[in-house]
C-alpha positions as CSV (number, residue, x, y, z in Angstrom):
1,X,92.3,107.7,117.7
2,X,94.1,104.1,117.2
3,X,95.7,104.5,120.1
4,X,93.1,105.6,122.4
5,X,90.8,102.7,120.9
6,X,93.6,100.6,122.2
7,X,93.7,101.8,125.3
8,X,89.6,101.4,125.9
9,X,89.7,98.1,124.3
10,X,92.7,97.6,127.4
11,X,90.4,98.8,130.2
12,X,87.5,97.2,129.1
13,X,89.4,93.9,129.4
14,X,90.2,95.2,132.5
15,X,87.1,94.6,133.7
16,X,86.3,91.3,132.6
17,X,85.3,89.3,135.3
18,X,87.3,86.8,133.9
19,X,90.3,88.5,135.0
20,X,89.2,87.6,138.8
21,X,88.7,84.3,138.2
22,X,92.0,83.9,136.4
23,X,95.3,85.3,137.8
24,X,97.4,84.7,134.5
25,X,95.2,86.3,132.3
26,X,94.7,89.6,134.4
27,X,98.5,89.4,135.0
28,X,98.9,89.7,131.1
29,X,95.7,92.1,130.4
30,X,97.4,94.4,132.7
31,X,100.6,94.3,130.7
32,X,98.5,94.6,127.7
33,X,96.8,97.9,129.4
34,X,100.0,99.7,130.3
35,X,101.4,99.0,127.2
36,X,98.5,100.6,125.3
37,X,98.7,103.6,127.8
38,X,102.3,103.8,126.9
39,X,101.7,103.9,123.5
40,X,98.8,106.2,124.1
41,X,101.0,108.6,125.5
42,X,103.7,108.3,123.0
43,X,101.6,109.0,120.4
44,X,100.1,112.2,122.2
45,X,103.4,113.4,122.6
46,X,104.5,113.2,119.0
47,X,101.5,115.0,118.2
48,X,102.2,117.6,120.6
49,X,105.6,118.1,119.2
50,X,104.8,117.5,115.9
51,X,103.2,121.5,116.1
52,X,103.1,123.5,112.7
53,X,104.5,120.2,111.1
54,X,101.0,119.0,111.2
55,X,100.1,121.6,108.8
56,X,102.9,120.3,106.1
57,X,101.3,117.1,106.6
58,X,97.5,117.9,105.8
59,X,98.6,119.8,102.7
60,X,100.6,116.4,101.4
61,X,97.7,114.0,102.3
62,X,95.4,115.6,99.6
63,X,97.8,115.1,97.1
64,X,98.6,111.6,98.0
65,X,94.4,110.8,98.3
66,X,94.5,113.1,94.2
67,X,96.9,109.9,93.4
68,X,95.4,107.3,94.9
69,X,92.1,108.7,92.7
70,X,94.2,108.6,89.8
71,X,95.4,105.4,90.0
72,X,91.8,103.6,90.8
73,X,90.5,105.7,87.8
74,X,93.4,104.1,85.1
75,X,93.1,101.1,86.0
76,X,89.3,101.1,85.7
77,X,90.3,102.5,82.4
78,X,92.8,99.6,82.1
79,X,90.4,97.0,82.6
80,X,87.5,98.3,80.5
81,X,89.8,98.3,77.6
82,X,91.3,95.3,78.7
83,X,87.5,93.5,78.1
84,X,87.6,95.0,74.9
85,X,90.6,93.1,74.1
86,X,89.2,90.0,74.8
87,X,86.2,90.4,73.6
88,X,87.8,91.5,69.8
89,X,90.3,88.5,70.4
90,X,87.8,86.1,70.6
91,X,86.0,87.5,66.7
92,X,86.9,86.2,63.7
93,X,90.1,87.6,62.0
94,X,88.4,90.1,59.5
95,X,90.5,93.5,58.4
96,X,88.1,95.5,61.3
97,X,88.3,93.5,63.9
98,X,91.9,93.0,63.6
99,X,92.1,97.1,62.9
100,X,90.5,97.4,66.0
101,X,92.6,94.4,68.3
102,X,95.6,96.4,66.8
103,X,94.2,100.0,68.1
């Protein structure tokens, strides 16, 4: 989908009417355009080849967005307790409080 945005993002430039008023820049928009539909079709390729791989690859991707949950959830966790921290630290020294900064 990157790719193909790239490549419309190419064409429209393509048709700015800037590009007939100046030569340079429609001489490097056009090696921006084939360059995206090169990449375009690289990328089409790959995912032609990639066949039943594609399958290995949407089974890791859950596991990997199951970490990414995890991680966002401990340090929530993390910071929440951190505030705690601070908050006790900032108490007078009694036998709780200092109970508590140690837990």
């Amino acid at each position: 989908a990157m790719s193909k945005s790239a490549v419309k993002i190419s064409s429209d430039l393509l048709s700015n009417p800037l590009c007939e008023q100046e030569p340079t820049f429609l001489e490097m928009v056009t090696a921006f355009d084939t360059a995206m539909k090169r990449m375009d079709s690289f990328n089409q390729e790959k995912v032609r080849r990639r066949g039943d791989r594609g399958v290995v690859f949407s089974s890791v991707f859950p596991s990997l967005n199951m970490a990414v949950k995890r991680r966002e959830q401990t340090l929530q966790d993390y910071k929440r307790l951190q505030s705690k921290v601070e908050k006790y630290e900032e108490k007078e020294r009694t036998g709780p409080v200092l109970a508590k900064l140690h837990q």
